[in-house]
N, C-alpha and C positions, 0 to 999 in steps of 0.2 A: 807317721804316715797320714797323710788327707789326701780328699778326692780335689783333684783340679779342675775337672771334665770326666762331664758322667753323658754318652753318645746314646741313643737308643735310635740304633739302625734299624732293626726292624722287629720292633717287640712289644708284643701286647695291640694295643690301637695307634702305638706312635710308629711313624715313619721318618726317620732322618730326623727327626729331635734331638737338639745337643743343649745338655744344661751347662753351666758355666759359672762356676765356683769359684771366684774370685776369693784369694787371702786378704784377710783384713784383721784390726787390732783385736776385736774380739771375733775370731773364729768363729762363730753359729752360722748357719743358713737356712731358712727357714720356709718349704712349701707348703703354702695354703692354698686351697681349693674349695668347692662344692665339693659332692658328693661324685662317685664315678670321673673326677676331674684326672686321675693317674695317679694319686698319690702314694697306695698302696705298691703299685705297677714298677713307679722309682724305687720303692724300696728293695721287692722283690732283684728288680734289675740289678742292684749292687751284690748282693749276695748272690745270685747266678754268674754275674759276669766274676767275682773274685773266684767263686770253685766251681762252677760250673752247671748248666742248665738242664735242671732234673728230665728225666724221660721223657712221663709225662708231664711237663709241664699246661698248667688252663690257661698259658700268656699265648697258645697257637693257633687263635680264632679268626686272627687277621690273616695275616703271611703266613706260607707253609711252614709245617714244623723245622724241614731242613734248612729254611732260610732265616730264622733266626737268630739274631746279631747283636749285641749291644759293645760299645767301645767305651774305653775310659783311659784318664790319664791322673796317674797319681804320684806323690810326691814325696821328699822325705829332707830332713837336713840333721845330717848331724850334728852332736855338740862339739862347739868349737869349728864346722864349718863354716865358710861365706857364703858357697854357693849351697841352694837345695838338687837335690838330684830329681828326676823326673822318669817315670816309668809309662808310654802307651801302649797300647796293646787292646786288642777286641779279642771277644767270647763268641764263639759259634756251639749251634746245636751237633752233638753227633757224639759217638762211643769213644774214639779219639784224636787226638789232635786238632782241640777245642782253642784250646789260645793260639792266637796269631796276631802277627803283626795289621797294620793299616793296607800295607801291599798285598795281603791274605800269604803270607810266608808264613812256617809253623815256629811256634816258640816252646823251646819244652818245659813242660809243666813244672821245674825245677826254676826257671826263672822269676817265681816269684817264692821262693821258700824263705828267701831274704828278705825277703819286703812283708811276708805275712809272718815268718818263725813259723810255732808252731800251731798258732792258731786252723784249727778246722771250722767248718760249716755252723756245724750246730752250735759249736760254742759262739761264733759269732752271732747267730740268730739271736741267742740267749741274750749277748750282753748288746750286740746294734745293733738289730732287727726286730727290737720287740712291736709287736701290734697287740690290741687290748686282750685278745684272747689269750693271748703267750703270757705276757705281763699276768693276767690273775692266776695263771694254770702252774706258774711257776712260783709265784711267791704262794700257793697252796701247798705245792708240794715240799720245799723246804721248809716251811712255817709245819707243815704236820711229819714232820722224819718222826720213826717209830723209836730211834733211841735216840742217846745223850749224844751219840759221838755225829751225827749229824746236825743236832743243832749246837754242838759245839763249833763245829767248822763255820756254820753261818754264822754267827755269834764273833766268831777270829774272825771271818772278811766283813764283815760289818761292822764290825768294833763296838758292838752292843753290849754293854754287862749286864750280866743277870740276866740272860735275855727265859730265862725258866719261871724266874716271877714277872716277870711282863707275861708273858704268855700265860700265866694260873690270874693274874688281876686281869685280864681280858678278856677269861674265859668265866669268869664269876663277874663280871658285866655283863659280858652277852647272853649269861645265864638270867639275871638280872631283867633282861630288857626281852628277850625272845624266850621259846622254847616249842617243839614239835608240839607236843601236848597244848591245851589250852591251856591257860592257870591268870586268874582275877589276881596274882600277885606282879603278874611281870608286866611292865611298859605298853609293851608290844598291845595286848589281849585287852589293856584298858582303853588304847587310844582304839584301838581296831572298835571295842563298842562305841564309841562316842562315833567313828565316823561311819559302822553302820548305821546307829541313829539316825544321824544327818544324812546321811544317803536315803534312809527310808525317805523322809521330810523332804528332800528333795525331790524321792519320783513323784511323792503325794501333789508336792507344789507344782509340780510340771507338766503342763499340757499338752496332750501328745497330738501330734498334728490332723490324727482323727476328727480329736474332738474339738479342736480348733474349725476345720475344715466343716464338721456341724455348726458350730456356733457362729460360722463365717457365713454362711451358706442361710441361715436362721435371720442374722443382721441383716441381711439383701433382701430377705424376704419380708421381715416386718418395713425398709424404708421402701420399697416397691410399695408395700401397705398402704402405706403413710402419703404417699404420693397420690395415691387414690381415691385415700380418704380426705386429701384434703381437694381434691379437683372434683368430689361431690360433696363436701362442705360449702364451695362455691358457687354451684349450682342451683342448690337446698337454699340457702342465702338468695339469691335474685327468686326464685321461686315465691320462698315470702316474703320476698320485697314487691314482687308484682303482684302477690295477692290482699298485701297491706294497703296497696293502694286500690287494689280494686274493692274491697273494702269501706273505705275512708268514701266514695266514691258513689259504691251502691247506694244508698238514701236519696242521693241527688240525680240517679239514672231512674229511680224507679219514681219519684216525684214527677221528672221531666216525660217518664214512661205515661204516666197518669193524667197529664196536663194534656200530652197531645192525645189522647183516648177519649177524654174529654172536650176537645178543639173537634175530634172526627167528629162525634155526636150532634156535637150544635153544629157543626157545619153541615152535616146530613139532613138533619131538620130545618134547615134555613130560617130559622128565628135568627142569626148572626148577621147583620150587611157588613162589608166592609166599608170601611172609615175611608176618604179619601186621604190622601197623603198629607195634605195641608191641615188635617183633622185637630193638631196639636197648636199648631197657630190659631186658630178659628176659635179654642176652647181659651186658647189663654187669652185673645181678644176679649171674651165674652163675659170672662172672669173681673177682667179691667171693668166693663161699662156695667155689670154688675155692680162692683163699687160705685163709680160714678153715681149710678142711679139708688141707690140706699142711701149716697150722702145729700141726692139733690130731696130726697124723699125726708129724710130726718131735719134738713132747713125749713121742707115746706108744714109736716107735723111744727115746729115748733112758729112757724111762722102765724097760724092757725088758733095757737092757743096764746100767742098774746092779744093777737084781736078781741079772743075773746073776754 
């Protein structure tokens, strides 16, 4: 038996969603999703819609409880037939008279005792229906049966030998590697100190956004600093740049301060006339006929003493 068409009329958050199961050489088909994407929801939906839709079911948050629907059609071929045969039929919610046709006709729950045998609910959950919680909870509980005659029968459908010393070598490993108790011999308790070590060394090395947040806060405040120490660096600088020159400078302000303090004096006293303008022409004439006159003066001394 396979599914050909798996309908979800109205269940869970699906409305009129019909998946569609094509046969193919290798039979798998495979729903991937995100998380909350329905894929649990498809599952559920199979195993409701084959034996029917628990009381309470949590799949009645959308559409009302009584409206409740999923359809499907499934398949089958005997050996040695050509054609496969085909079965549709929808699951509604209610006490009874859950299966029904497409046209909502009732079908009696005996119409599928042939197509399932004897398979029930829960056995089905167990062998295709598992989700991770079932899957651990179940190979717990077989894996710890209190006698032999239980883990013999696992052992027969698993086709495991010896499956008594697998399970004693498994449990003197895990003995090995764990244990409730501490103990500096097992696995577990040597790596766990190494990585509280490192855990410590870690929060040691980690700066917690406090003190980030000071030391953020500290950075802003010394380059504000800096900002302003250097725009009165600046300042500071031209300050004694104009005092270097004033400076370099003084000796020739207070010379020139003295000169004319001096200029007031004799002018006050009028021992000073002014020159006229042409005063410098006049003096360098004077200089010339100077000359003149000492060389016409040293011809006539010598003129003088040859006579004699």
């Amino acid at each position: 038996m396979r599914i050909q068409e798996l309908r979800l009329i109205r269940y869970g958050k699906f409305t009129d969603r019909t998946l569609t199961l094509p046969k193919r050489g290798h039979d798998i088909h495979l729903f991937v999703g995100p998380n909350e994407a329905g894929k649990s929801t498809v599952r559920s939906a199979i195993s409701d819609w084959l034996f029917g839709i628990p009381m309470r079911t949590p799949l009645g948050f959308l559409h009302p409880m009584p409206e409740l629907r999923v359809g499907d059609v499934i398949e089958r071929q005997a050996l040695g037939d050509s054609l496969a045969q085909s079965l549709a039929f929808e699951r509604s919610k209610g006490n009874k008279n859950t299966l029904r046709t497409s046209q909502d006709a009732v079908l009696p729950e005996a119409t599928l005792q042939s197509w399932l045998g004897s398979l029930q609910m829960p056995a089905f959950n167990r062998m295709y229906a598992l989700d991770h919680t079932t899957l651990v909870e179940g190979g717990a509980g077989i894996l710890s049966a209190s006698d032999d005659i239980g883990r013999m029968l696992f052992q027969s459908a698993a086709g495991i030998q010896n499956l008594g010393e697998v399970l004693k070598k498994l449990q003197e490993e895990a003995e090995a590697l764990w244990a409730p108790r501490k103990s500096s011999s097992r696995a577990y308790y040597e790596v766990l100190d190494v990585y509280d070590s490192a855990n410590a060394d870690f929060k040691n090395a980690t700066l917690r956004t406090k003190d980030w947040k000071a030391q953020h806060d500290a950075l802003l405040s010394t380059e504000d600093g800096l900002v302003s120490a250097r725009k009165r660096d600046g300042e500071i600088r031209q300050q004694l740049s104009r005092l270097e020159r004033i400076r370099r400078v003084r000796p020739m302000l207070v010379g020139l301060d003295a000169a004319r303090a001096q200029h007031d004096v004799l002018m006050a006293g009028g021992s000073i006339s002014m020159l006229p303008e042409d005063a410098s022409e006049v003096m360098h004439d004077a200089r010339q006929s100077m000359v003149l006159v000492n060389a016409d003066l040293q011809r006539l001394q010598k003129d003088m003493a040859d006579e004699q």
